[in-house]
C-alpha positions as CSV (number, residue, x, y, z in Angstrom):
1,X,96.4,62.0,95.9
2,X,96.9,63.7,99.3
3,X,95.2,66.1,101.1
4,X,95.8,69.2,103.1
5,X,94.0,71.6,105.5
6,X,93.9,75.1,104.3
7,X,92.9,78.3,105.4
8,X,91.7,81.4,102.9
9,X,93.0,84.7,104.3
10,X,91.0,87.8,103.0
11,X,92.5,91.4,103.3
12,X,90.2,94.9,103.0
13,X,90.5,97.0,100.3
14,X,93.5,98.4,100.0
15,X,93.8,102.3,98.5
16,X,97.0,101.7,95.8
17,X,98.3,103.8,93.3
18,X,100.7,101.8,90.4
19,X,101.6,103.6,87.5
20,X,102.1,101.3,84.1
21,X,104.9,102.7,82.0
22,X,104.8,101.6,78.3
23,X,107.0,102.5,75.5
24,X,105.2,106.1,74.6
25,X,103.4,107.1,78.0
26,X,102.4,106.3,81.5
27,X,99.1,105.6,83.1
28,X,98.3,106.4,87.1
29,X,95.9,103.7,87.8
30,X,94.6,104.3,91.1
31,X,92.3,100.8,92.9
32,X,91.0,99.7,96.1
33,X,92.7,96.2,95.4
34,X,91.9,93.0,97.5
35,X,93.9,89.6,98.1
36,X,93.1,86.5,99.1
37,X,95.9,84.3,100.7
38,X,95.1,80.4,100.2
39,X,97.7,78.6,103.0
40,X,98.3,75.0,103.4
41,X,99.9,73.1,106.2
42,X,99.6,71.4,109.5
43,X,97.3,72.6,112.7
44,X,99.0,73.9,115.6
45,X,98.2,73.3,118.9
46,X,95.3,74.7,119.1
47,X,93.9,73.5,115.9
48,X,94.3,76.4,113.5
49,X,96.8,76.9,110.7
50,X,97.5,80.2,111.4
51,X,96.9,82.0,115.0
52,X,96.2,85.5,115.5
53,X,99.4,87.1,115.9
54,X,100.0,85.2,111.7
55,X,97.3,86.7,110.8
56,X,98.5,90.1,112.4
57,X,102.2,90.0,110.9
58,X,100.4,89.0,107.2
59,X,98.2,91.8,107.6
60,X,101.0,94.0,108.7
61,X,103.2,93.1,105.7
62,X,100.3,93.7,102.8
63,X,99.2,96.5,104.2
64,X,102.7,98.0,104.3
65,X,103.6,97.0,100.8
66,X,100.5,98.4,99.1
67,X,97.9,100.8,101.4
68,X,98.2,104.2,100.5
69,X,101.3,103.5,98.6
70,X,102.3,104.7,94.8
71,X,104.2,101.6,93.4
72,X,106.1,102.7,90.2
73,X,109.3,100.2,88.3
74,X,112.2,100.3,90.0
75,X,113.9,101.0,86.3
76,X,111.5,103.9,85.4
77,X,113.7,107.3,84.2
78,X,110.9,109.1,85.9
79,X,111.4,107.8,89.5
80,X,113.1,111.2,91.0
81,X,110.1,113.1,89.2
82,X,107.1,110.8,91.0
83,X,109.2,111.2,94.4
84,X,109.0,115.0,94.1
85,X,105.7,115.2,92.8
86,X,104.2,112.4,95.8
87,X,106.9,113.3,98.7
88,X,104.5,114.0,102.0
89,X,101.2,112.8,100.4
90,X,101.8,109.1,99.4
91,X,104.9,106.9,99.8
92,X,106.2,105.8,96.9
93,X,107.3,101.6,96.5
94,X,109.4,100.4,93.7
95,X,109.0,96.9,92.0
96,X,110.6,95.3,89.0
97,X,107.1,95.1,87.7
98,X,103.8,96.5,88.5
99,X,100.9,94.6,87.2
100,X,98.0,92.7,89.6
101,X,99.9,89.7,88.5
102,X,103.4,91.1,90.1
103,X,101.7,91.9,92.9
104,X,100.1,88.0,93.5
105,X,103.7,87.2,93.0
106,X,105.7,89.7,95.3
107,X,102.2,88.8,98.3
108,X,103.4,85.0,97.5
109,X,106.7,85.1,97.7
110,X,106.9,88.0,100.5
111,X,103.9,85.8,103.0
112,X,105.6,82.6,102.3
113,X,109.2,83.2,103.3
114,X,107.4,84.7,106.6
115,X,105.2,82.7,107.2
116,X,107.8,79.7,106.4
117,X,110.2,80.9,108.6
118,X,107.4,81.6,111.9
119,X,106.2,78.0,111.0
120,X,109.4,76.2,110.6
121,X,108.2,75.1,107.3
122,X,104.8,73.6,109.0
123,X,102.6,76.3,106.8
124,X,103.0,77.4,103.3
125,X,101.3,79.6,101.3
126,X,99.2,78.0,98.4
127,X,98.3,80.6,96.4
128,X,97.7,84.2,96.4
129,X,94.5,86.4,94.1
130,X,95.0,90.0,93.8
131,X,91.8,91.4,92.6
132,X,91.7,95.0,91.0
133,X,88.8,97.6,91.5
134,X,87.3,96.3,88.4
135,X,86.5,92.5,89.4
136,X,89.7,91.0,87.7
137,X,92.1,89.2,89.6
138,X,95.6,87.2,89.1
139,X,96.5,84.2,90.7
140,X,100.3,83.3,91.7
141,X,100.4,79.6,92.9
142,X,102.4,77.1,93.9
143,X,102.6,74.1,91.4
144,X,101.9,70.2,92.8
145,X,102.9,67.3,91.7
146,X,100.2,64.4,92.3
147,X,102.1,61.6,94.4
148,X,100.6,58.6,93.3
């Protein structure tokens, strides 16, 4: 088995507002929700995985994504409604899907290409919890193979 350093990135609580569309009505779930951003890789030079101005950018890029943001399906019928009714109190972000579980995926995939690309592929992200106002949490992860 190998092993790897890794470093556990914690955000604050982030005010979001998603609303979950089923097939007869829509609920406004609004959460202070958390993530914590396990990353993998090798130490710079000075001994960290991820410096200060990482740390920044990730922040940055989570925060954009989900503070103070209403975050509705990109396919919803509704979506010129919620822009009229939120326009100059909260901006409004479309996803495909809009679950705690989408949004560990979208943090995963979003942090990783970054954080790949500032890195030149020396840190990855590992995994990614999003954790709702209730306790709950989803986890997207990378799969490993054991190399034996």
């Amino acid at each position: 088995m190998r092993a790897i350093l890794s470093f556990t990135w914690n955000s604050e609580g982030l005010e979001t507002t998603w609303i979950i569309k089923s097939r007869t009505s829509r609920q406004i779930v609004t959460q202070r929700i958390k993530f914590s951003i396990e990353f993998g890789g090798q130490l710079n030079r000075m001994n960290t995985i991820l410096n200060e101005s990482d740390i920044r950018e990730i922040e940055k890029a989570v925060r954009n994504q989900f503070q103070d943001k209403t975050i509705i399906t990109d396919d919803d019928e509704k979506l010129k409604f919620y822009y009229s009714l939120y326009k100059g109190a909260r901006e409004i972000r479309t996803m495909p899907f809009v679950s705690i579980e989408r949004f560990a995926e979208w943090t995963f995939r979003r942090i990783n290409a970054m954080i790949k690309t500032k890195t030149k592929s020396l840190v990855e992200v590992l995994s990614v919890k999003c954790f709702d106002g209730f306790g709950n949490h989803a986890t997207y992860r990378k799969l490993h193979r054991d190399e034996n």
